[in-house]
GUDREN-185899 format. One line per 5 residues: number of its first residue (from 1); their letters; for each residue x, y, z of C-alpha. Coordinates in steps of 0.001 Angstrom, whole numbers, plus 500000, padded with zeros to 6 digits. Layout:
<recs>
NUM> A> X,Y,Z ~ ...
</recs>
This chain:
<recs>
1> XXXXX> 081816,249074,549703 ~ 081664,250954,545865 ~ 083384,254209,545363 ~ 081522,256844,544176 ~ 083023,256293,540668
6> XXXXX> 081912,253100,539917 ~ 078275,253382,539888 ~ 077397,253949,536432 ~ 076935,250695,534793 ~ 075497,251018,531530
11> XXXXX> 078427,251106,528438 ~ 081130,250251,531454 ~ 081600,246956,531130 ~ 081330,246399,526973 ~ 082601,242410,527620
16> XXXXX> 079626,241923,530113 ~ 077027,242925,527641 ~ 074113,240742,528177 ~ 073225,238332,525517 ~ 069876,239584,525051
21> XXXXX> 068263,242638,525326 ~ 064922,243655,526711 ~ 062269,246249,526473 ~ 060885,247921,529689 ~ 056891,246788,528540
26> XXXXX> 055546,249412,531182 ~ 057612,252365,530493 ~ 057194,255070,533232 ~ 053930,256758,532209 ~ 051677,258376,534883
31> XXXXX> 049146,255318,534843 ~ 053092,253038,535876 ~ 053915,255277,538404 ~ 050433,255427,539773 ~ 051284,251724,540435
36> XXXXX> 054876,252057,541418 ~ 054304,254932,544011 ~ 052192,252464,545902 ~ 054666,250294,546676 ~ 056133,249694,550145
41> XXXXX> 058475,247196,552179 ~ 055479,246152,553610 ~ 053188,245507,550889 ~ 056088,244190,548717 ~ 059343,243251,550492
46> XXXXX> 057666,241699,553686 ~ 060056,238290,552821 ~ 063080,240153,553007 ~ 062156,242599,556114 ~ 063490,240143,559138
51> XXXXX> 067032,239602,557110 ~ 067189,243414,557234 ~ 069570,244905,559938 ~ 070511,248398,561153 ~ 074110,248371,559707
56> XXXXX> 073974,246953,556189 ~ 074552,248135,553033 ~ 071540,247144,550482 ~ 071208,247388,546724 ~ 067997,247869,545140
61> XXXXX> 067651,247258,541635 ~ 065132,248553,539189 ~ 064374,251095,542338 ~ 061715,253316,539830 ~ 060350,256011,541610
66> XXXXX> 061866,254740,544868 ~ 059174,254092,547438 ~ 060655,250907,548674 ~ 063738,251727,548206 ~ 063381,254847,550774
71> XXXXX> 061736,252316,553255 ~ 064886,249907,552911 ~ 067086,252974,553854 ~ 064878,253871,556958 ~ 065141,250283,558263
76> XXXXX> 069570,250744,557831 ~ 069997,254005,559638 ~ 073372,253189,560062 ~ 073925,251627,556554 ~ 073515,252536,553172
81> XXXXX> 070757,251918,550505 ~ 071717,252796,546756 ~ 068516,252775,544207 ~ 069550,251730,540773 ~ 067423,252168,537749
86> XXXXX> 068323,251534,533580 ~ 066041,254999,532922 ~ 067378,258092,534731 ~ 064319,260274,533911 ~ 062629,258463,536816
91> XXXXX> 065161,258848,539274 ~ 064505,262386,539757 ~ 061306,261189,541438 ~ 063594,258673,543834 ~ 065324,261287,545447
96> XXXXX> 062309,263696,545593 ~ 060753,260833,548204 ~ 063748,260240,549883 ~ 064501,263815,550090 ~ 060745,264332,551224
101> XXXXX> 061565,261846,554251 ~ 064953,263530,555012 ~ 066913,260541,554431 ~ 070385,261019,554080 ~ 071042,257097,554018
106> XXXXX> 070289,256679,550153 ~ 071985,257487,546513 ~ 069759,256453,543166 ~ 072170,255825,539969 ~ 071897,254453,536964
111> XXXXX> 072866,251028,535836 ~ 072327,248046,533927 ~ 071290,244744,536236 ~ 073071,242551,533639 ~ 076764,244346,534316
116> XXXXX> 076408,245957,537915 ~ 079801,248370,538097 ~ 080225,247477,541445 ~ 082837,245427,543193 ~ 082078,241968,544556
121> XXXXX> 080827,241794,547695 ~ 079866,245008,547834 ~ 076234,244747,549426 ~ 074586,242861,552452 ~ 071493,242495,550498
126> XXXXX> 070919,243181,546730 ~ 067013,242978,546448 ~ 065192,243723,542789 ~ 061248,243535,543004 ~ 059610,242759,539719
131> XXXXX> 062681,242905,537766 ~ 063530,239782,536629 ~ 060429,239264,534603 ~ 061528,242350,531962 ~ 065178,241426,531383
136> XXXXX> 067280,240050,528677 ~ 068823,237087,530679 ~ 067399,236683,533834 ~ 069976,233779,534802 ~ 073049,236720,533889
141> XXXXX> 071017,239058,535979 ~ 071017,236797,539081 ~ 074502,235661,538791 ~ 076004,239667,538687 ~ 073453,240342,541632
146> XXXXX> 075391,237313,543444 ~ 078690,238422,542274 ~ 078051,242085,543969 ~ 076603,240411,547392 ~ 079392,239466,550510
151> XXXXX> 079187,236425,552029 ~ 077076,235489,554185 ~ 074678,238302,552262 ~ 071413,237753,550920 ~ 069680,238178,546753
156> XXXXX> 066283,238934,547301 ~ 064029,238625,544630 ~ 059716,239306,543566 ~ 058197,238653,540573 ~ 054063,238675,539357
161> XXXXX> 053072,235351,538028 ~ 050578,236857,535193 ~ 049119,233387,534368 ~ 048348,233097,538003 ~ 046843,235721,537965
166> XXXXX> 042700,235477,538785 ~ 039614,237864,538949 ~ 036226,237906,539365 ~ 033795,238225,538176 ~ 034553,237325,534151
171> XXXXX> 033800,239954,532646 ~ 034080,240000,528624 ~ 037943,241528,527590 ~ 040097,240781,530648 ~ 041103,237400,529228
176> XXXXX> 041633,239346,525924 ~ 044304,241373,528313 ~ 045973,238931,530007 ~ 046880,237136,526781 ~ 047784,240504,524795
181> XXXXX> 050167,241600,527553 ~ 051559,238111,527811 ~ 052572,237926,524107 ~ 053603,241914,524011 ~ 055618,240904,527367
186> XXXXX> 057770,237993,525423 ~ 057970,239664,522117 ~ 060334,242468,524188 ~ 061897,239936,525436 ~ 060839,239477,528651
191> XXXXX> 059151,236373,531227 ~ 055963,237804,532401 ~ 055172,234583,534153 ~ 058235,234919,536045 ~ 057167,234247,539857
196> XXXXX> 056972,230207,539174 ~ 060436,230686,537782 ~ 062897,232372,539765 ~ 063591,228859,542263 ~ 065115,227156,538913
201> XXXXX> 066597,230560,537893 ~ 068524,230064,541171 ~ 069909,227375,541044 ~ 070662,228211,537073 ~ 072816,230849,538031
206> XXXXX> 074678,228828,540608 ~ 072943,229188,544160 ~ 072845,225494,545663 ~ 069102,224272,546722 ~ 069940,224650,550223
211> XXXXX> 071230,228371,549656 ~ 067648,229098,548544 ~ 064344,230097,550206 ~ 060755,230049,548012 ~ 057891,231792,549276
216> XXXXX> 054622,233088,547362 ~ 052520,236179,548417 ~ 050004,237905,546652 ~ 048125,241595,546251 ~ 044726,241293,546986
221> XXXXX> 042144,244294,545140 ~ 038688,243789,546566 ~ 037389,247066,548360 ~ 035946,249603,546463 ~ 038723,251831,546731
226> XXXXX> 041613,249150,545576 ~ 039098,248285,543007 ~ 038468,251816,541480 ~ 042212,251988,541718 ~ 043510,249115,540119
231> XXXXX> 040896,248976,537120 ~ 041708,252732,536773 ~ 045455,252440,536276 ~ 044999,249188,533696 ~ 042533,250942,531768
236> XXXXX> 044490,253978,531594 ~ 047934,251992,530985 ~ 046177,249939,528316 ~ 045891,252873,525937 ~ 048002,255202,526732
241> XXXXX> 051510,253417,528066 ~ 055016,252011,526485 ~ 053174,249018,526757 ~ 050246,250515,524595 ~ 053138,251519,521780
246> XXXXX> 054990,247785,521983 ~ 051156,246137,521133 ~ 049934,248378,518234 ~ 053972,248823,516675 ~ 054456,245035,517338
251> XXXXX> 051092,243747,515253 ~ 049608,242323,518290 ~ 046437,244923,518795 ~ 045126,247935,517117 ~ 043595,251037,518919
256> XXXXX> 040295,249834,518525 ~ 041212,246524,520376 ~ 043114,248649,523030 ~ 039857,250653,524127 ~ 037950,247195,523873
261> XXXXX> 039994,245937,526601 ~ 040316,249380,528762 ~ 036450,249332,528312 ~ 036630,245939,530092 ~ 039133,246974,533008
266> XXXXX> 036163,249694,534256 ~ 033298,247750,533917 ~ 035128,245036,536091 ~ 035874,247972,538565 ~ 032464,249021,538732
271> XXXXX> 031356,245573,539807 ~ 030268,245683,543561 ~ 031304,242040,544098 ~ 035143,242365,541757 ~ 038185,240906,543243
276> XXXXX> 041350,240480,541713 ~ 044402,238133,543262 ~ 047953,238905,541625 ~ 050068,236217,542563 ~ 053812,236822,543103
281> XXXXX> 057077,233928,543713 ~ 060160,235781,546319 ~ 063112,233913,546322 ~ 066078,234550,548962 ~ 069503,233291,548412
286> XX> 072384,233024,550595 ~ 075591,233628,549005
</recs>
C-alpha cells in the first residue's frame, strides 16, 4: 500500500502530464456543494457496494466534500479509504464529515487523476463518481486508475449522461440549459455526455470486454421536496457558479440569458406535476 510520501500527485510526475487539460465546469460554490453533500454509497455507488469488503484498501477520486467517500470507509473498518481531490480548498470539508463520524479509516489528499503518485497495485478498488466526464483524457485517466489497482481489484466508475437527461413538464428555458451547459462543458474540455461512454473508454484504455461490467441507474426528482431542491440548486448554480464564469467569459451566454434560464429552473420547480430523470452509465472493471 502508498507511503505517506507519495500522495501528492499534482507537479510529481512532469513526464505523465496529461495531454489535455480540463476545467472543473462546477467549481465548488455553495449551490455545488449543496449537490455534492447529498451524495451517498447508496444513492450513488449502489453498483460497487457488494464488491466492497471489510479489509480493502479503496481509492476515491474526485472525493469533493467527501460524503461517499466517508461511507466507503465505514463499509472497510479494517481497511483504508483515501479521498483524493485536484482542489484542496474543499478537502477541508472531507475531513470535517469524516471527522464528524469519528472515522479514523480515511486520509483526503490532493492529486491529479491523470498521474496518481501512487504505486501499482496499490488499491482493492479505485472508484471516481462523476469524474470522468470533466477531465482532459478520460482514456489516460482510466488507464493510471488501472495501473494503481492489484489484481484481482476492481475500477469503478459513474458518470451523468446530460443528453439523457429528461423532465417534465417543458417548460420554456430548460432546453436553453441543457444545450448551454453542454457546449460550456466541451469548450473546458470536458464529455458531459459521458455515461454512454465509459464501456468504449474501457476497453480504450486496455480492460478486455469480459473484464468489464455496464450498468445504468438514474436520480429520480419528483416530490415536492427533491423538486424545490433540485430546481433551487440549478437556478442558483446557473448564475452564480464556475460554471456561470466559463459561459459569460467563454461567449456562450450573457447575464441576461443566465437569469432567463435560472428563471426557468423555478418555475419548473414550482410545477405540482415536475419530474426530472438524470440518467447515469457505472462501469466495473476487473484488473
Amino acid at each position: 500500500m502508498p507511503h505517506e510520501s507519495a500522495v501528492h500527485a499534482q507537479g510529481s510526475r512532469e513526464s505523465a502530464a496529461p495531454r489535455e487539460s480540463a476545467v472543473y465546469t462546477h467549481g465548488h460554490h455553495e449551490s455545488v456543494l449543496r449537490s455534492h453533500t447529498w451524495r451517498t454509497a447508496a444513492n450513488s455507488a449502489a453498483y460497487l457496494l457488494d464488491a466492497i469488503e471489510p479489509h480493502m484498501e479503496i481509492l476515491d477520486i474526485g472525493c469533493g466534500p467527501g460524503t461517499i467517500t466517508a461511507d466507503l470507509a465505514a463499509l472497510v473498518p479494517d481497511g483504508r479509504v483515501t479521498g483524493l481531490e485536484q482542489a484542496p480548498d474543499v478537502l477541508e470539508r472531507a475531513r470535517a464529515a469524516a471527522e464528524g463520524r469519528g472515522l479514523d479509516n480515511v486520509r483526503f489528499v490532493t492529486g491529479d487523476v491523470h498521474a496518481l503518485d501512487f504505486p501499482a497495485g496499490s488499491f482493492h478498488i479505485t472508484h471516481a463518481h462523476q469524474v470522468l466526464q470533466h477531465v482532459g483524457d478520460s482514456v489516460r485517466a482510466l488507464r493510471e486508475m488501472r495501473r494503481v489497482t492489484g489484481p484481482g481489484g476492481v475500477v469503478a466508475v459513474r458518470d451523468a449522461d446530460y443528453a439523457a437527461m429528461t423532465w417534465y413538464p417543458a417548460v420554456g428555458g430548460l432546453d436553453d440549459w441543457l444545450d448551454l451547459y453542454r457546449r460550456v462543458a466541451r469548450a473546458n474540455g470536458g464529455e458531459p455526455d459521458a455515461g454512454r461512454r465509459l464501456r468504449a473508454w474501457a476497453r480504450e484504455a486496455g480492460f478486455a470486454d469480459a473484464a468489464i461490467t455496464s450498468t445504468a441507474s438514474a436520480w429520480c426528482y419528483a416530490t415536492p421536496e427533491e423538486r424545490s431542491w433540485w430546481s433551487g440548486l440549478w437556478a442558483d448554480r446557473t448564475v452564480a457558479s464556475a460554471y456561470a464564469r466559463s459561459a459569460v467569459d467563454g461567449g456562450h451566454a450573457d447575464e441576461a440569458g443566465l437569469d432567463r434560464i435560472a428563471g426557468a429552473w423555478r418555475e419548473w420547480g414550482a410545477r405540482e406535476d415536475a419530474w426530472f430523470g438524470v440518467l447515469h452509465g457505472e462501469i466495473l472493471c476487473r484488473v
